[in-house]
C-alpha positions as CSV (number, residue, x, y, z in Angstrom):
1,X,-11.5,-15.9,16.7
2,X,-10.0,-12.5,17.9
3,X,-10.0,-9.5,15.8
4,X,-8.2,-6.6,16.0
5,X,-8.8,-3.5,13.5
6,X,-6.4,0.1,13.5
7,X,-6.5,2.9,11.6
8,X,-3.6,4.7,10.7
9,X,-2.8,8.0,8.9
10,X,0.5,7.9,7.0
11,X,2.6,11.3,6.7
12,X,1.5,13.5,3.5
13,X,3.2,11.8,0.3
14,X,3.7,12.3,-2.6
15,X,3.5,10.4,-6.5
16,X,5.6,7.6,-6.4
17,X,6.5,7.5,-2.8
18,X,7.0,4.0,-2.1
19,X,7.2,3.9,1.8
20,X,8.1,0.6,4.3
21,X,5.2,-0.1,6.5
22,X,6.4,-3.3,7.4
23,X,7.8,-2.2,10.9
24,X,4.4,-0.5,11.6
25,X,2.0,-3.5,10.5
26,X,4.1,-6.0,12.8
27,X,3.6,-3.6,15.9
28,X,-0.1,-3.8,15.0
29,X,-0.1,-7.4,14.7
30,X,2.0,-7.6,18.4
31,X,-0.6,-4.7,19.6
32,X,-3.0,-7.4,18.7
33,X,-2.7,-10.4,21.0
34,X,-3.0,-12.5,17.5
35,X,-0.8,-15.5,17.4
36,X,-1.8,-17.4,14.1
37,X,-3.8,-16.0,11.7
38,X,-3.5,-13.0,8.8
39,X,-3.5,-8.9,8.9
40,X,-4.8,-7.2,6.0
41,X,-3.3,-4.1,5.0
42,X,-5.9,-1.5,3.5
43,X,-5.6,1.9,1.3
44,X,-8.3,4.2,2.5
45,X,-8.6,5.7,-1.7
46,X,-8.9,4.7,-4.9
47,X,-5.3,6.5,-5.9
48,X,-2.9,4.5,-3.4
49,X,-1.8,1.2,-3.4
50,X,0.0,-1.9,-1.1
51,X,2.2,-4.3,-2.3
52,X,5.0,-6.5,-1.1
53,X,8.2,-6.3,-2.8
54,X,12.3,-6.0,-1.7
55,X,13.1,-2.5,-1.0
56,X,16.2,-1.6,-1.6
57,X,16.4,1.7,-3.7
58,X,16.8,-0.2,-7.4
59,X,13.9,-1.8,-7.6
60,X,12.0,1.4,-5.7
61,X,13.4,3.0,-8.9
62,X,12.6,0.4,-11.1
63,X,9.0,0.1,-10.0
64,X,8.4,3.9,-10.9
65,X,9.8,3.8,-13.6
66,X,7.8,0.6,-15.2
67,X,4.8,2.3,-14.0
68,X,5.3,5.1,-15.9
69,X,5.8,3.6,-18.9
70,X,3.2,1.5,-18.6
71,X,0.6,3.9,-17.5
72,X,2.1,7.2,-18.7
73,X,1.0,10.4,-16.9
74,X,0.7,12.6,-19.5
75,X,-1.7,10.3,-21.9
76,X,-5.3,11.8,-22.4
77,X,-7.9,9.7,-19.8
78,X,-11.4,10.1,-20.5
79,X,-11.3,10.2,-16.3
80,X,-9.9,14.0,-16.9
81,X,-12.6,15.0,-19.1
82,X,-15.3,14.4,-15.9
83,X,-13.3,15.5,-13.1
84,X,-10.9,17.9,-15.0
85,X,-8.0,16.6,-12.0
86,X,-5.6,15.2,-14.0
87,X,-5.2,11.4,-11.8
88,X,-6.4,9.4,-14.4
89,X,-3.5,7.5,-14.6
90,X,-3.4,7.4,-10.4
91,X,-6.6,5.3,-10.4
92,X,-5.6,3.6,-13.4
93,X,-1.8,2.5,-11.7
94,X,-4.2,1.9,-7.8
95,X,-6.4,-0.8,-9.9
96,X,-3.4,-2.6,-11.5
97,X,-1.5,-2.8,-8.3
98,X,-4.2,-3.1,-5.7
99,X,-5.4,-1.6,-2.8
100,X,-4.5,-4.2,-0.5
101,X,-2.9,-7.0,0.7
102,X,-3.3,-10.2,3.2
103,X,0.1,-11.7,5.3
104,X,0.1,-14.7,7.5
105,X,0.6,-14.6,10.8
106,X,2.7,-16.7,12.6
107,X,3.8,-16.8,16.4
108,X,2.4,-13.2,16.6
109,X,5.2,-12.5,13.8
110,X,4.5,-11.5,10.0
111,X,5.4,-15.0,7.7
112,X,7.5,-12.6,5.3
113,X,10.9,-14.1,3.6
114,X,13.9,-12.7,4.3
115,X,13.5,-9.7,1.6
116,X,10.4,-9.4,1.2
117,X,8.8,-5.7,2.9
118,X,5.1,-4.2,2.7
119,X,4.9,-1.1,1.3
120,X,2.5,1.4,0.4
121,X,3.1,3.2,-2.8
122,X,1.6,6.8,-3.6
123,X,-0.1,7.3,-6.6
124,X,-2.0,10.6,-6.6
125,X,-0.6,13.6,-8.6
126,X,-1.0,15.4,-5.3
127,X,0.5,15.5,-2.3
128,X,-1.8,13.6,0.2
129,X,-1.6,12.7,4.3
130,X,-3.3,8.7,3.7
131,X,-5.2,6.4,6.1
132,X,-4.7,2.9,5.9
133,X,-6.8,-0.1,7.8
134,X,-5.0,-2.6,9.7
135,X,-6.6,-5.3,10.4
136,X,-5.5,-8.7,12.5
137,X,-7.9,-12.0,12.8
138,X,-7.1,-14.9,14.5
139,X,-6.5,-16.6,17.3
């Protein structure tokens, strides 16, 4: 079994950036030599997160929005009282959606449908340049 590993460093976001990586993670997986097999995407921090979703700028608006609601960012976190930074709810959104995510490989190409993108999603309250850990495995 072959595998591949990159690190990356993404441009500084900021909360609630939801960025397309797909393009990058495919030249990874081509960089890699893999023809079947999977790449895990990584967030290097507990306040950033990868999912897979459609982008299209509804749902990017959507998915901030429900996060917000759901994990407000101005409710009291016992996380603040410790570390007096305010992310609470960062750490709190980062468990909920994950900090990565695992895609098949097929024919050196990702096995994605025809909408469906990997993205990474900042959650931080600050801006922040982010690694992330590619990884390819197979054969």
């Amino acid at each position: 079994m072959k595998v591949y590993s990159k690190r990356i460093v993404l441009p500084k976001t900021s909360e609630l950036d939801i960025i397309d990586i797909t393009d990058r993670v495919q030249m990874e997986v081509k960089e890699s030599g893999v023809k079947e097999g999977l790449v895990n995407v990584f967030v290097v921090g507990t306040t950033g997160a990868t999912t897979i979703m459609e982008y299209e700028p509804g749902l990017v608006n959507d998915i901030k929005r429900t996060l917000e609601s759901l994990v407000p960012k101005g409710a009291d976190y016992d996380h603040h009282q410790k570390w007096q930074d305010g992310n609470g709810h960062s750490h709190i959104r980062s468990v909920l959606l994950g900090p990565s995510i695992v895609v098949p490989v097929t024919s050196s190409t990702l096995y994605l449908g025809a909408w469906q993108k990997i993205v990474y999603i900042e959650l931080d309250n600050r801006p922040r340049e982010r690694a992330l850990k590619i990884s390819v495995l197979g054969e």
